[in-house]
LORO-379367 format. One record per residue (C-alpha): residue in three letters; x, y, z. Coordinates in Angstrom, 1 decimal. Layout:
<rs>
{aa=ALA, east=X, north=Y, up=Z}
...
</rs>
This chain:
<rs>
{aa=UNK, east=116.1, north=61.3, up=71.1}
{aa=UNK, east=116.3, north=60.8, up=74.9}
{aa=UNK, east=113.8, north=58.1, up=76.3}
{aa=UNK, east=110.7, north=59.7, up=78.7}
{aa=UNK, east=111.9, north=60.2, up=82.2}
{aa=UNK, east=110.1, north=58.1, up=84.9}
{aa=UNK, east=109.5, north=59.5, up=88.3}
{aa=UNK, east=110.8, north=55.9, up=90.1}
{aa=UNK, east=113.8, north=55.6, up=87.8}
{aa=UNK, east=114.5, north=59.5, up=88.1}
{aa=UNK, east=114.7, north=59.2, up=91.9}
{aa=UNK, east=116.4, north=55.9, up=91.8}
{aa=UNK, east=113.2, north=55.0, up=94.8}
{aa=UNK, east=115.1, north=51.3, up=94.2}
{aa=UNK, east=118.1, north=52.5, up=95.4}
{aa=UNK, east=116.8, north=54.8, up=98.3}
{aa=UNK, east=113.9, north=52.4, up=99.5}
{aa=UNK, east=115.7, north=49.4, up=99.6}
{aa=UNK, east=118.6, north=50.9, up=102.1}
{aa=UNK, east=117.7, north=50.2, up=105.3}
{aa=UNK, east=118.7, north=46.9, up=107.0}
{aa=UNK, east=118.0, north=46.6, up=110.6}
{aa=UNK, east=120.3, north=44.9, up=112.7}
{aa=UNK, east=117.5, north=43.5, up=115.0}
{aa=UNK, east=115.8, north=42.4, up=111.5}
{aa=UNK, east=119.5, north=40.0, up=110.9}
{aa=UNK, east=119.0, north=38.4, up=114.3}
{aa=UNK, east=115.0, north=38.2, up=114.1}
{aa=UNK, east=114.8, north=40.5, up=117.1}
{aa=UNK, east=111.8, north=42.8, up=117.5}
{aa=UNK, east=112.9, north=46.3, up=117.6}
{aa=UNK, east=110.2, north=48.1, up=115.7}
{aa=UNK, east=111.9, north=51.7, up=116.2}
{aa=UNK, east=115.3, north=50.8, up=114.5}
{aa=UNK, east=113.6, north=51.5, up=110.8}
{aa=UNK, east=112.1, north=54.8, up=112.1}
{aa=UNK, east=116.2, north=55.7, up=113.6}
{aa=UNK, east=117.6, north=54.2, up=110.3}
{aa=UNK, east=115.4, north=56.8, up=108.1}
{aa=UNK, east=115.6, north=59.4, up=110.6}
{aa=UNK, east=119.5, north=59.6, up=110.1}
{aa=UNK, east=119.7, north=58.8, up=106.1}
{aa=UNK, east=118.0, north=61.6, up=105.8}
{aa=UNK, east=119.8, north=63.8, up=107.6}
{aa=UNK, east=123.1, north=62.6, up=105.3}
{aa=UNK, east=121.1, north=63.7, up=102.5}
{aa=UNK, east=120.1, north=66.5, up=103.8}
{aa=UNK, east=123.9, north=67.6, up=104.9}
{aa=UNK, east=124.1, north=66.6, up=101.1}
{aa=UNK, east=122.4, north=70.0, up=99.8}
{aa=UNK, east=123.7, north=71.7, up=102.5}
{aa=UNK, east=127.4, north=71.3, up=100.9}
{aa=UNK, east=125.8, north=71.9, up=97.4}
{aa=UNK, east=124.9, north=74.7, up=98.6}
{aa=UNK, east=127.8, north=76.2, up=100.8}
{aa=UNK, east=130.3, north=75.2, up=97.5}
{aa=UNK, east=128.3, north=77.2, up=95.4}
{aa=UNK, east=128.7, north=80.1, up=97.7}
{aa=UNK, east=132.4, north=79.2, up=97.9}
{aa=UNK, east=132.7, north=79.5, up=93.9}
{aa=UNK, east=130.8, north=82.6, up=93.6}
{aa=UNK, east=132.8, north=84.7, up=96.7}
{aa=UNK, east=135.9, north=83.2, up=95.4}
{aa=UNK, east=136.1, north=85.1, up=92.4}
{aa=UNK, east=139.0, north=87.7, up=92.2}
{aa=UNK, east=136.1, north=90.1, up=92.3}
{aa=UNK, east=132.7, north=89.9, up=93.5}
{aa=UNK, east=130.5, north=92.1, up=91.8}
{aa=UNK, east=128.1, north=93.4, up=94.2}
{aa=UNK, east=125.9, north=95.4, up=91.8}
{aa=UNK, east=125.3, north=92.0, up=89.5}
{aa=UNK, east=123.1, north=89.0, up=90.6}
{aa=UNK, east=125.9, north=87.4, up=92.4}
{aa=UNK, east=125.1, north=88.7, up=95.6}
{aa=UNK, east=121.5, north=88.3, up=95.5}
{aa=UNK, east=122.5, north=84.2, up=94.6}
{aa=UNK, east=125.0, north=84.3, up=97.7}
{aa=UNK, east=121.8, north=85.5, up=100.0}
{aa=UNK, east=119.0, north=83.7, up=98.7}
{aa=UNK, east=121.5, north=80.2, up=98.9}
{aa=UNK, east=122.4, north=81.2, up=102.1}
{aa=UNK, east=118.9, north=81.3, up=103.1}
{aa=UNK, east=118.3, north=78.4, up=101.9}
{aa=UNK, east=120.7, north=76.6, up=103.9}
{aa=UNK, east=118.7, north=78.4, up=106.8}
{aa=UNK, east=115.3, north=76.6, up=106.2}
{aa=UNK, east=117.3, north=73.4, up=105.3}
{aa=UNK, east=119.0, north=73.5, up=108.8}
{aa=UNK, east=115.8, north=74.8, up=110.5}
{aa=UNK, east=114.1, north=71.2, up=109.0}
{aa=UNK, east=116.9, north=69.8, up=110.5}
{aa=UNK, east=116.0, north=71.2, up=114.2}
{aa=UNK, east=112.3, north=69.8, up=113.7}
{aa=UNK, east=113.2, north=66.5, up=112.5}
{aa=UNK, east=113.9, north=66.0, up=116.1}
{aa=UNK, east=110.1, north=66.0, up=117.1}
{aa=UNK, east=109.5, north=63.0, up=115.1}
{aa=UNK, east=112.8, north=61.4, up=116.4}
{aa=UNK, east=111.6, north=61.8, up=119.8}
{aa=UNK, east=108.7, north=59.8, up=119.4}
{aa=UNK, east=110.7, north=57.3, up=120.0}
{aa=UNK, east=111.0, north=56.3, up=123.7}
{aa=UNK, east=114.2, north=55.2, up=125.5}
{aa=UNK, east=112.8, north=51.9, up=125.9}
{aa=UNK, east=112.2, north=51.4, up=122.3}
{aa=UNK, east=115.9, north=52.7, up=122.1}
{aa=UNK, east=117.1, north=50.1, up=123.9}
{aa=UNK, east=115.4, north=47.5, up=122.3}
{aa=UNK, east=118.5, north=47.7, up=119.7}
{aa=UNK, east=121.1, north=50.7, up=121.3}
{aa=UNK, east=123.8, north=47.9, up=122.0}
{aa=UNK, east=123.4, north=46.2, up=118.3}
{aa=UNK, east=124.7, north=49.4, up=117.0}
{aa=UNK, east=128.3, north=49.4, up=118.6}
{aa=UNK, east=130.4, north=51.1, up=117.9}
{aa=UNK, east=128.6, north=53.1, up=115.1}
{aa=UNK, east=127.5, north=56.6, up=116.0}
{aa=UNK, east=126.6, north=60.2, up=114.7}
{aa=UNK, east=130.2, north=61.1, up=115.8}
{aa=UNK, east=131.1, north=59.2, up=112.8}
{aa=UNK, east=128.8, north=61.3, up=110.2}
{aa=UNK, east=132.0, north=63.0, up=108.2}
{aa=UNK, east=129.4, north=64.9, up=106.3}
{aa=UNK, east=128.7, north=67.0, up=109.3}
{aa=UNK, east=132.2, north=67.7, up=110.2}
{aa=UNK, east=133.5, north=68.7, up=106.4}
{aa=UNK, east=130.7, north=71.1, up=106.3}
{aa=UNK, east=131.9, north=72.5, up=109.5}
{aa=UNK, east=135.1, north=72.8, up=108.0}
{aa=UNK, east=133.8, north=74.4, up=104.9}
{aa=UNK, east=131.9, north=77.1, up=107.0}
{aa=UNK, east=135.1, north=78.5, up=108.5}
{aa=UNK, east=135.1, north=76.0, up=112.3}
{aa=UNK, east=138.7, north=76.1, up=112.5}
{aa=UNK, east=140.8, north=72.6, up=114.2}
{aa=UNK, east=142.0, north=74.1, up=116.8}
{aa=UNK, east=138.6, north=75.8, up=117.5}
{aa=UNK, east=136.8, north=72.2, up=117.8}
{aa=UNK, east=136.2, north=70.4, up=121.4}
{aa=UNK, east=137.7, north=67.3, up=121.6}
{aa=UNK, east=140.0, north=67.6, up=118.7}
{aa=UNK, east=142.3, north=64.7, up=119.0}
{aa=UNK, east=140.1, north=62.3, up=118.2}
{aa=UNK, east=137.5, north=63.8, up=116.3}
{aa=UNK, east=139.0, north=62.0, up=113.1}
{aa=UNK, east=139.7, north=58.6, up=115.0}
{aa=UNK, east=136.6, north=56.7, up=114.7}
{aa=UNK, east=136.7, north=57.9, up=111.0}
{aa=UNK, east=138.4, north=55.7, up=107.7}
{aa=UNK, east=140.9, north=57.2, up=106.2}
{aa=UNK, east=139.2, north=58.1, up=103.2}
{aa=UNK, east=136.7, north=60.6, up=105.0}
{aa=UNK, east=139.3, north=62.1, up=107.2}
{aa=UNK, east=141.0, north=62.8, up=104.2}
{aa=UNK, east=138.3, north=64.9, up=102.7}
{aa=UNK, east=137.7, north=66.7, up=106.2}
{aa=UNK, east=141.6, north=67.7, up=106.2}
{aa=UNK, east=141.1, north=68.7, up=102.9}
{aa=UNK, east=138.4, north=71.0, up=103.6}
{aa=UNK, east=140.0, north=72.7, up=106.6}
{aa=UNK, east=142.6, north=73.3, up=104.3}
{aa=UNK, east=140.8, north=75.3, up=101.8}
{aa=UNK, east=139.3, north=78.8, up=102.2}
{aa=UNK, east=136.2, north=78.8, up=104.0}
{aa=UNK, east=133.3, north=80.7, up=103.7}
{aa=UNK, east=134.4, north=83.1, up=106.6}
{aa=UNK, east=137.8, north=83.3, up=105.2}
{aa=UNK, east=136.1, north=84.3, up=102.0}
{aa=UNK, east=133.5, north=86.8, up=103.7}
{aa=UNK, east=136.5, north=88.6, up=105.5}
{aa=UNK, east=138.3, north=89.5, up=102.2}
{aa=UNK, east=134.8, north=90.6, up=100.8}
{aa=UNK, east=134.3, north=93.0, up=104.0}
{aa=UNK, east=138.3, north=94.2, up=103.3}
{aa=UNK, east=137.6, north=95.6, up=99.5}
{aa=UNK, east=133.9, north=97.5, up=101.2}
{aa=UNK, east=135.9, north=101.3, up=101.5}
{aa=UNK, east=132.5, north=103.1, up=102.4}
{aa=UNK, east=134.5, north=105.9, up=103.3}
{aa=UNK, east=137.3, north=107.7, up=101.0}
{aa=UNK, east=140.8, north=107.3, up=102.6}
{aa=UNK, east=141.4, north=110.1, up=105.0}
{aa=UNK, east=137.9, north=110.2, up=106.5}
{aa=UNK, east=138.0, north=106.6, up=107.3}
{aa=UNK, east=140.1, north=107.7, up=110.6}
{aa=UNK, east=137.9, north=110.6, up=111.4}
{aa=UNK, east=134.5, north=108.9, up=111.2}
{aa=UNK, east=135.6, north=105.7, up=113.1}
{aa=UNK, east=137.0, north=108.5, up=116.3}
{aa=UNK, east=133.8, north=110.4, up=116.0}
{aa=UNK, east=132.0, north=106.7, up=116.6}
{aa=UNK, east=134.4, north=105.8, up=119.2}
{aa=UNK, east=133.2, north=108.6, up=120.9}
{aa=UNK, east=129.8, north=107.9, up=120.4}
{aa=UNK, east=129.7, north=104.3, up=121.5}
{aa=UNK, east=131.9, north=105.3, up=124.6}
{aa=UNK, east=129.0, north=108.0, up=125.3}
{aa=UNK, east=126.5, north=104.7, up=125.3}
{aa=UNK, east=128.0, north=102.6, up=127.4}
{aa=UNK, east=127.0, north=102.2, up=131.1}
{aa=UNK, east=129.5, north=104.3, up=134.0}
{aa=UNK, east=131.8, north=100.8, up=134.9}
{aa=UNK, east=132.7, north=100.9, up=131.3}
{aa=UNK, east=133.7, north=103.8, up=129.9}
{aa=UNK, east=137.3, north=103.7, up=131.5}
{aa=UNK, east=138.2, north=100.4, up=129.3}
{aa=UNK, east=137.8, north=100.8, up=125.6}
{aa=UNK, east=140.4, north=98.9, up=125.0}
{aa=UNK, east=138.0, north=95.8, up=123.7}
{aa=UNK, east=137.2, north=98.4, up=120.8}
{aa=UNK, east=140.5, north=99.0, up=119.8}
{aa=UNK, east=141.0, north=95.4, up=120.0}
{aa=UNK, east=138.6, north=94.5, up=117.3}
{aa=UNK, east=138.7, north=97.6, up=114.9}
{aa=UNK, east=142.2, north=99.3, up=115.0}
{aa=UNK, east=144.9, north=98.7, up=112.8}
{aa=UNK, east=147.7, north=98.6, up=115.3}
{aa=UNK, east=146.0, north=95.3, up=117.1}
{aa=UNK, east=147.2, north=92.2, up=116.9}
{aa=UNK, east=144.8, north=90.7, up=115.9}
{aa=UNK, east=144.2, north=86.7, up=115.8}
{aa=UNK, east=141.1, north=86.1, up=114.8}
{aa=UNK, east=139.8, north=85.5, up=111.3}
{aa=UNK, east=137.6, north=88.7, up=111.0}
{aa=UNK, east=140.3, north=91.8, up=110.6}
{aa=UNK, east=139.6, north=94.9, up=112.0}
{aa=UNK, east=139.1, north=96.2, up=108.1}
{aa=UNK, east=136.8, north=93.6, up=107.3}
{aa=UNK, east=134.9, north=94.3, up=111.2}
{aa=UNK, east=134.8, north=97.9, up=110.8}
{aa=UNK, east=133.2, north=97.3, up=107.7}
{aa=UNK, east=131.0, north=94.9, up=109.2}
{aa=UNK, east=129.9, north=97.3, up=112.1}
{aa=UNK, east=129.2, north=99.4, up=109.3}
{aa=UNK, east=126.7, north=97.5, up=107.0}
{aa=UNK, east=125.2, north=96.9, up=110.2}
{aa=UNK, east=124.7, north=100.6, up=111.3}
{aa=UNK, east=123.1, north=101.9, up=108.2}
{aa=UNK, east=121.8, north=99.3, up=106.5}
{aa=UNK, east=119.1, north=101.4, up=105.7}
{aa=UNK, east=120.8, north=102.5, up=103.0}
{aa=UNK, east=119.9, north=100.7, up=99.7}
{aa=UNK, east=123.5, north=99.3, up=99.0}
{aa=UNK, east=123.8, north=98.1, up=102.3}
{aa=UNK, east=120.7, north=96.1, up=102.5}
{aa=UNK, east=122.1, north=92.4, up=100.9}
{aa=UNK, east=125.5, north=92.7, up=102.5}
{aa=UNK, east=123.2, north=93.1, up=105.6}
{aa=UNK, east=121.2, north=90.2, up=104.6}
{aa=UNK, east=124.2, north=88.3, up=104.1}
{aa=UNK, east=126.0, north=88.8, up=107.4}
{aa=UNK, east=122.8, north=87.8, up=108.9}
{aa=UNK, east=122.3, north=84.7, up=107.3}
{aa=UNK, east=125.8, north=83.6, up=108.4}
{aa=UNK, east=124.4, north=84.4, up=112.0}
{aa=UNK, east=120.7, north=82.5, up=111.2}
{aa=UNK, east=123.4, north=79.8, up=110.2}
{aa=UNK, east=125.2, north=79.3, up=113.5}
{aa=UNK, east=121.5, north=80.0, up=115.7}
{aa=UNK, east=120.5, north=77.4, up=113.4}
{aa=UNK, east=123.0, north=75.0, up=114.2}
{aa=UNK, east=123.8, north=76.0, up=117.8}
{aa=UNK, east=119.4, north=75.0, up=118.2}
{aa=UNK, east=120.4, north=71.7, up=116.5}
{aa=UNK, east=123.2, north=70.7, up=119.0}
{aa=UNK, east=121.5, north=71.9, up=122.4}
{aa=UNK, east=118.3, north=69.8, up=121.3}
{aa=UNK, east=120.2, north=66.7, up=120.3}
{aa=UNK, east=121.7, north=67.0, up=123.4}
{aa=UNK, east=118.3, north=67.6, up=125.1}
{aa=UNK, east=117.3, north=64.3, up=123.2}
{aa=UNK, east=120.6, north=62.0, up=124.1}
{aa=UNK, east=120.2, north=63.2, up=128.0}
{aa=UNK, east=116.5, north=62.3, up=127.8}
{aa=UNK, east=116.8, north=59.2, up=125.9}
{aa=UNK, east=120.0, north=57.3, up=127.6}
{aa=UNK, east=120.7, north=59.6, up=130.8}
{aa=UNK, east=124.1, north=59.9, up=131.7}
{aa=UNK, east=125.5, north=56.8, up=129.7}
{aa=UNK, east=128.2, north=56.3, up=127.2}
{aa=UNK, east=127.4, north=57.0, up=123.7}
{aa=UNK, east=127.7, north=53.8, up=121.6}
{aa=UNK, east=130.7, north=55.8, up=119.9}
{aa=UNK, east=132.6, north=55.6, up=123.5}
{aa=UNK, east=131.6, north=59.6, up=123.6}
{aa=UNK, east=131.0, north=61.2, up=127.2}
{aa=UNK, east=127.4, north=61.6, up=125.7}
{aa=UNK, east=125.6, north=64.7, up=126.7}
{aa=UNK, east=128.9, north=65.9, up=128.3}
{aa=UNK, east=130.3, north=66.0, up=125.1}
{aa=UNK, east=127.7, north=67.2, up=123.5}
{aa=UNK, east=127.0, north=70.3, up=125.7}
{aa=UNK, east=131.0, north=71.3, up=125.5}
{aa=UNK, east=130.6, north=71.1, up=121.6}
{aa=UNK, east=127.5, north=72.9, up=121.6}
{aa=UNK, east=129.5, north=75.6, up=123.8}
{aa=UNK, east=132.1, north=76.1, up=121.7}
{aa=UNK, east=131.7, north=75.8, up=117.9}
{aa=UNK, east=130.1, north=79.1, up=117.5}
{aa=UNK, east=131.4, north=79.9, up=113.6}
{aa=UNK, east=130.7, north=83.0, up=112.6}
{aa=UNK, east=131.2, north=84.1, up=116.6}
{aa=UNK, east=133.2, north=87.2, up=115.6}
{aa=UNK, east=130.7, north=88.7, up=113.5}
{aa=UNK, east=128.2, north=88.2, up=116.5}
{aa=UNK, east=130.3, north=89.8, up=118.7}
{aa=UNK, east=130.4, north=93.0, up=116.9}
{aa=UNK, east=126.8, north=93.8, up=117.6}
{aa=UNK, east=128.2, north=94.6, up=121.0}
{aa=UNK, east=129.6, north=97.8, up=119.2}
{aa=UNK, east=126.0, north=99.0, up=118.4}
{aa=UNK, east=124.9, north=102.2, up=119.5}
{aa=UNK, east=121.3, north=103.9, up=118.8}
{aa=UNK, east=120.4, north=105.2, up=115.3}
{aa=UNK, east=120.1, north=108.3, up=116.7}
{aa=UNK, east=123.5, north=108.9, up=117.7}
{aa=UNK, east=124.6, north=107.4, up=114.7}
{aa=UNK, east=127.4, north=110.0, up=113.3}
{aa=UNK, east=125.8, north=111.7, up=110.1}
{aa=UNK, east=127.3, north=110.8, up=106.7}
{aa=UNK, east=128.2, north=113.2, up=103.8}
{aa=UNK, east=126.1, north=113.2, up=100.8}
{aa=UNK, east=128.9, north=112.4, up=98.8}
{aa=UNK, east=128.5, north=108.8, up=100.9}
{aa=UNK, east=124.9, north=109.0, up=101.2}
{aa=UNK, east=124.7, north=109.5, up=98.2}
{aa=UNK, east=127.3, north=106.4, up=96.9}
{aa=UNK, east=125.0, north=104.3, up=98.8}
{aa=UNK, east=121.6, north=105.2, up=97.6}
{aa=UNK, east=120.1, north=104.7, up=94.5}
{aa=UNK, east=121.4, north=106.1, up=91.0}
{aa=UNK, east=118.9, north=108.4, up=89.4}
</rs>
């Protein structure tokens, strides 16, 4: 028979309230602040914690030779990625309490931190990774790793060498054929036509961003391919439609999850530039500079962002057939 479960030894509180060790505390300095930065930060590891329990459960379930999009599966791969959402939105206000903390109480133990800094939290970086934020994608890439150990650059590298989650969601959009081969070609020409017919006089005469993203012949280089965008753009246009309304969901949840994090990095940098000016980070970083270049640039799921520039009204939206209305209503 298992023994009764106690709420102090089932959190391990020992463990967790007994882990933080001021530096000013080892030199009997006052620096009343450093417990409130200390907690501040563990739980944002823990935190980061969830969110990879989360993201590799998402991983597992789109991995699967075949997601079944009429089965709970995709309802779990929503809901989990709305939970990240909220989890990262936490993360955002977090940084009300942190900046209760004055730049003078900062100082009263910045320098005892050296060289320690959040540019060390490998946590951050794998999930990055895990996402789909490719190397070569990343500002400052050689030496985003070089303030790491080994060990953790280790399991970053091997992250970025696994499928991400926008890998994954790309080869998920691939196998969506709303259309039946044949009127694929004649739909997406009727919609050229109708999003050429929206756009403004100075851009009608070059389409050729269009045929960049959504025709075959393109060489394309990014990670979205133009199957998996035009069946993007699609979800998107009549997701009205009952079986369009959780791979809507999803898609947007990926872009909650980069508004989420792109809100996190502009008001950390908000908070750095507030709290130590223009000064080096204690991790030798440029500081805000670096900050507000990374915050710039690691857009993740910035391709399927960028095909909401390929909307056009719903009432020039070209008409289905019923035989495709009626594949994605409900089955009576």
């Amino acid at each position: 028979m298992a023994s009764e479960v106690n709420y102090h030894d089932y959190l391990q509180l020992e463990k967790i309230l007994n882990a933080q060790h001021p530096e000013s505390d080892k030199l009997n300095l006052l620096a009343h602040d450093e417990m409130l930065f200390i907690v501040i930060h563990q739980t944002y590891e823990l935190w980061f914690k969830q969110l990879h329990y989360e993201a590799d459960s998402i991983v597992a379930i789109m991995s699967k030779p075949a997601l079944n999009d009429n089965s709970p599966e995709l309802q779990t791969v929503v809901h989990r990625i709305s939970r990240m959402v909220t989890i990262l939105r936490v993360l955002v206000h977090q940084i009300d309490i942190m900046e209760t903390m004055t730049s003078m109480d900062f100082l009263d133990f910045r320098d005892m931190l050296r060289p320690a800094s959040g540019f060390q939290s490998w946590q951050f970086k794998e999930l990055e990774a895990k996402l789909g934020l490719k190397f070569e994608s990343r500002h400052g890439k050689e030496y985003y790793t070089a303030q790491l150990c080994p060990a953790h650059v280790d399991i970053i590298k091997e992250a970025e060498s696994g499928q991400s989650l926008l890998q994954l969601v790309n080869s998920w959009l691939e196998r969506m054929p709303f259309l039946k081969e044949g009127a694929d070609d004649t739909f997406w020409n009727n919609y050229k036509e109708s999003y050429r017919s929206s756009l403004a006089e100075a851009e009608k005469n070059n389409l050729s961003g269009f045929d960049e993203v959504f025709s075959n012949s393109a060489s394309n280089h990014n990670t979205l391919s133009p199957a998996a965008c035009r069946a993007a753009l699609f979800i998107m246009l009549y997701r009205g439609y009952p079986l369009l309304q959780l791979p809507f969901q999803l898609l947007n949840g990926l872009l909650e999850i980069d508004e989420q994090l792109s809100s996190w990095r502009y008001r950390h940098m908000n908070m750095v530039h507030r709290m130590i000016g223009t000064r080096i980070g204690t991790g030798g970083s440029t500081g805000k500079d670096y900050l507000k270049a990374a915050a710039d640039k690691h857009y993740i799921f910035r391709e399927i962002a960028q095909l909401n520039s390929f909307l056009i009204e719903r009432r020039k939206l070209p008409a289905l057939n019923q035989e495709t209305e009626k594949r994605l209503g409900f089955l009576s």
